[in-house]
Backbone as numpy.savetxt, mean C-alpha at the origin, in Angstrom:
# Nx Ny Nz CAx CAy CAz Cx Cy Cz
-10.01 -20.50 -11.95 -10.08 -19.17 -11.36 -9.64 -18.15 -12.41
-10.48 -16.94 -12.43 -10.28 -15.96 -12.96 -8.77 -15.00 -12.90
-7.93 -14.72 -14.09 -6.80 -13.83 -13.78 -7.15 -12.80 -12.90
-8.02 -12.30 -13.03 -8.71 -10.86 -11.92 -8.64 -11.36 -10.60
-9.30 -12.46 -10.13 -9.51 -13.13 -8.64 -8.17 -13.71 -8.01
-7.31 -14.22 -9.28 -6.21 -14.48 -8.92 -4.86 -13.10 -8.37
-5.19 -11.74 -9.47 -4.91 -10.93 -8.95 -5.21 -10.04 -7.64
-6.24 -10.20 -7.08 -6.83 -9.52 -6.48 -6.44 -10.42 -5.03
-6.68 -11.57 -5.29 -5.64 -12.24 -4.46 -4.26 -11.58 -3.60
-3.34 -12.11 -4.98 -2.16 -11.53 -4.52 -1.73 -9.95 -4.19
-2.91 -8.98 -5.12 -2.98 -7.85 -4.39 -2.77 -7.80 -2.50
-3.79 -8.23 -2.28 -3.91 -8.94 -0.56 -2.84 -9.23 -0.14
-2.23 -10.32 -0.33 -1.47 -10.96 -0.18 -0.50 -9.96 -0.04
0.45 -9.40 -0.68 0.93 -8.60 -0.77 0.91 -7.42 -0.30
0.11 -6.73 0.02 -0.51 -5.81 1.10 -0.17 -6.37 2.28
-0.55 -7.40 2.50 -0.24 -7.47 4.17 0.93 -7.97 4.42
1.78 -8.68 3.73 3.51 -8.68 3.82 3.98 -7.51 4.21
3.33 -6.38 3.10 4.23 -5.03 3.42 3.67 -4.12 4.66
2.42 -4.73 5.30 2.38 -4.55 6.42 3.31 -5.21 7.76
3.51 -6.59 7.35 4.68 -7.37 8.67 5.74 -6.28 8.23
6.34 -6.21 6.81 7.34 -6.31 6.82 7.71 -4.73 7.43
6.84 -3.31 7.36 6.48 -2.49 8.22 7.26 -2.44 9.48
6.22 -3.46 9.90 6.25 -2.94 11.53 7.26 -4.02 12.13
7.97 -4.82 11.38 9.17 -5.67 11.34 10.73 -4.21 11.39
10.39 -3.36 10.51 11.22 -2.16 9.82 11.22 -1.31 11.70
9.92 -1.44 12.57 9.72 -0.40 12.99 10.30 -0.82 14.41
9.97 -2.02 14.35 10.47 -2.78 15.77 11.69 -3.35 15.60
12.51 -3.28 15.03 14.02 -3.58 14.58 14.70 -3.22 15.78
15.47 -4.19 16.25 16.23 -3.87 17.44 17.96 -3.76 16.97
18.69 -3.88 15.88 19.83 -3.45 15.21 19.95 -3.13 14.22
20.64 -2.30 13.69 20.26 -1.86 12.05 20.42 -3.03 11.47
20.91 -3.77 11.71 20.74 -5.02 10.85 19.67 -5.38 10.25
19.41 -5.47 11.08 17.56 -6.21 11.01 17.01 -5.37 10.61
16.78 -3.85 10.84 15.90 -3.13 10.58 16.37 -2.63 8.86
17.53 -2.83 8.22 18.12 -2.70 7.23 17.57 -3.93 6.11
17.47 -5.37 6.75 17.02 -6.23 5.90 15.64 -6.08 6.01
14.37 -5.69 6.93 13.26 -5.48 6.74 13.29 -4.37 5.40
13.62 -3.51 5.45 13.13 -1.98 5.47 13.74 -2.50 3.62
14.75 -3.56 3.38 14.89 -3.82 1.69 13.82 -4.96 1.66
13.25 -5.50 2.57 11.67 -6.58 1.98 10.76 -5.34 1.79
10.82 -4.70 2.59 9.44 -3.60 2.83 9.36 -3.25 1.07
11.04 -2.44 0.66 10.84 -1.63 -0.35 10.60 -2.71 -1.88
10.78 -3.84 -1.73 10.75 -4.85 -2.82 9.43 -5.41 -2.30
8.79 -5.10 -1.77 7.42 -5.79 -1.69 6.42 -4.63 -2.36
6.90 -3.35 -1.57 6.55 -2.36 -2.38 6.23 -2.07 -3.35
7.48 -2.61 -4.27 7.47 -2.75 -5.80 6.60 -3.36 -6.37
6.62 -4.54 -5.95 5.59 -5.89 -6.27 4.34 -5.35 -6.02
3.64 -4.54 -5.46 2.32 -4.36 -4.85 2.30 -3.30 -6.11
3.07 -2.13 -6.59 2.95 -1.30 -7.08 2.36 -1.60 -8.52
3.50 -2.84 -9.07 3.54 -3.36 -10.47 1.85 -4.03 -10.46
1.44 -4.84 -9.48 0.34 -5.55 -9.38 -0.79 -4.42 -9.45
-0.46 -3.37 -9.32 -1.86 -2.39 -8.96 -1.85 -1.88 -10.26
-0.57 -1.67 -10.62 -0.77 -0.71 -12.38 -1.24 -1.85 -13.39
-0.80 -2.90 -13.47 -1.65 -4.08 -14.19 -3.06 -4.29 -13.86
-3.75 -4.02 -12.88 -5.46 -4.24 -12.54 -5.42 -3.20 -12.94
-5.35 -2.00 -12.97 -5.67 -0.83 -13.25 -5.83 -0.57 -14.88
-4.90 -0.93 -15.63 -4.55 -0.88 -16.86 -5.96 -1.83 -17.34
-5.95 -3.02 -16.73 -7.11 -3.76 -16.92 -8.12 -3.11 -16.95
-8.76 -2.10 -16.00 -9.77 -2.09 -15.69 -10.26 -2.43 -14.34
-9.61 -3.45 -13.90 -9.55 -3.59 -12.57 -9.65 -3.61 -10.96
-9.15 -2.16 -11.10 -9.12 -1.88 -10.14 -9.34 -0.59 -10.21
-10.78 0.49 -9.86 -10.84 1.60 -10.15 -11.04 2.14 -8.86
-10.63 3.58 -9.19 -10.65 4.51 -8.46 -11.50 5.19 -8.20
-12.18 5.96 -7.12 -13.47 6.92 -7.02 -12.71 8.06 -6.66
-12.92 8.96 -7.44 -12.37 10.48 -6.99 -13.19 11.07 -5.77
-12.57 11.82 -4.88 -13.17 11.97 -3.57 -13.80 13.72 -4.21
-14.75 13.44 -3.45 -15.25 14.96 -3.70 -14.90 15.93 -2.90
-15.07 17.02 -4.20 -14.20 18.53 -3.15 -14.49 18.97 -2.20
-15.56 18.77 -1.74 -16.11 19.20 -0.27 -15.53 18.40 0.85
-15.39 17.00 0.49 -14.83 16.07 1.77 -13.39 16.51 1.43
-12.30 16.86 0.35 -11.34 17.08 0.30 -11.06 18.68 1.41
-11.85 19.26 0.78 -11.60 20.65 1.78 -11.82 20.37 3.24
-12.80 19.77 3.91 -13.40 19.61 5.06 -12.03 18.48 5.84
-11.53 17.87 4.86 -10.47 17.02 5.43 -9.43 18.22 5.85
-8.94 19.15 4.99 -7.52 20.21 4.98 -8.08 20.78 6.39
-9.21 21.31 6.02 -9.79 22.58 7.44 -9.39 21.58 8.68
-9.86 20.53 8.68 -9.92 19.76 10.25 -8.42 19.42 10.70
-7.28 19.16 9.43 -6.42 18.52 9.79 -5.52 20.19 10.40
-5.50 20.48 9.79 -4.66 22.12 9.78 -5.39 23.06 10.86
-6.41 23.02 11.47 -7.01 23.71 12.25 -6.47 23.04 13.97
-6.00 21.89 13.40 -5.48 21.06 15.12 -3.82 21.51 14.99
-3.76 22.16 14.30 -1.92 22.88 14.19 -1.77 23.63 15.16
């Protein structure tokens, strides 16, 4: 297996941890718990972050810049329900 496929992998992977670990943070019934989620959340975080700037640096993982028209049309709709 390819380093890319293998990354792209654990990209995933990783993404959806910091989704449990989320809504683990959100449904916390003592700070306890919601204190040890909410330090997986932010160290998974990390890990997802470091993994994205390495594909990226690669090549990887690219970005599409959104165009200014859907950017504006997004502001008007969101700010107009204020």
């Amino acid at each position: 297996m390819q380093d890319k496929d293998l990354m792209e992998k654990e990209l995933l992977i990783i993404k959806g941890v910091c989704d449990l670990y989320l809504h683990g943070t959100i449904e916390s019934s003592t700070a306890e718990v919601h204190c040890a989620f909410k330090e997986a959340l932010n160290e998974s975080l990390d890990i997802q972050n470091k993994l994205y700037n390495l594909m990226a640096e690669r090549g990887w993982y690219k970005m599409e810049n959104a165009e200014q028209t859907k950017i504006d049309s997004a502001k008007q709709k969101y700010t107009s329900n204020n």
